[in-house]
C-alpha positions in Angstrom: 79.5 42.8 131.8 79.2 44.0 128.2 76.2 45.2 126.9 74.4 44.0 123.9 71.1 45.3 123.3 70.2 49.0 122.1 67.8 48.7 125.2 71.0 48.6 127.6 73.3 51.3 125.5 70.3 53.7 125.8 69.9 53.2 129.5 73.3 53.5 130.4 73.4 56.8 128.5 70.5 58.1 130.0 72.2 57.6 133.2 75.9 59.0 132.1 74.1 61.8 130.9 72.0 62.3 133.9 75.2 62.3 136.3 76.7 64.6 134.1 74.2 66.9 134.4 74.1 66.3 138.3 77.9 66.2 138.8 79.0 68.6 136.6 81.0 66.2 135.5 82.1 66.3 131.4 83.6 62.7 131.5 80.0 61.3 132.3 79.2 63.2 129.2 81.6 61.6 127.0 80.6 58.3 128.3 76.9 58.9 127.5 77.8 60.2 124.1 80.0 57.0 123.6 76.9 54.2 124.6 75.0 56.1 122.2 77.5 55.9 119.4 77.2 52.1 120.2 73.8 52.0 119.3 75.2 53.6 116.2 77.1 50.6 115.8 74.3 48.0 115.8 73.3 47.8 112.4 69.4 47.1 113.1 69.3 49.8 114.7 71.3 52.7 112.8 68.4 53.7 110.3 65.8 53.3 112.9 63.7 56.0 114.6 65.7 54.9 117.8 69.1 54.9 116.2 68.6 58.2 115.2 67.6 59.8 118.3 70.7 58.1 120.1 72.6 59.9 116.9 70.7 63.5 117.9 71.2 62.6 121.7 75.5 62.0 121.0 75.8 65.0 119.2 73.9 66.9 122.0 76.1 65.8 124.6 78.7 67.1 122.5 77.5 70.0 121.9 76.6 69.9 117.8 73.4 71.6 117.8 73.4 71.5 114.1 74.0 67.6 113.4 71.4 67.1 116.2 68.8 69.0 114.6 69.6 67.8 111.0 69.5 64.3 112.9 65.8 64.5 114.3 64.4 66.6 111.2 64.8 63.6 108.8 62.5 61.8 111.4 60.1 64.4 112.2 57.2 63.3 109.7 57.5 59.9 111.0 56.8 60.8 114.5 54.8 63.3 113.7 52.3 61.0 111.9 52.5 58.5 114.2 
């Protein structure tokens, strides 16, 4: 079954990256990092608030602290003010 919708990337990373975290396991962490770099790939979704918290959430998994922080500052006012 492939998945299509942003909806179903982001759900299948949430649960990758919750194994990983339960397991132990770093291949469950690649393959959350990987459905959100899908999202990535969806171009109604890359510049959304959405697309960029799967970006921050990718390079969490893979441990870039800095690109996830640079990631969720350019969206801060926007959730901040809403």
């Amino acid at each position: 079954m492939e998945l299509t919708s942003a909806s179903e990337l982001m759900l299948k990373g949430g649960v990758y990256a919750t194994l990983a975290q339960v397991l132990n396991d770093t291949e469950y962490k690649k393959f959350a990092a990987e459905c959100y770099d899908q999202v990535l790939n969806i171009s109604s979704e890359r510049d959304t608030v959405k697309g960029i918290q799967c970006r921050a959430s990718a390079h969490i998994l893979r441990n870039e602290m800095s690109k996830a922080c640079a990631a969720l500052d350019s969206i801060e006012d926007y959730v901040i003010d809403h």
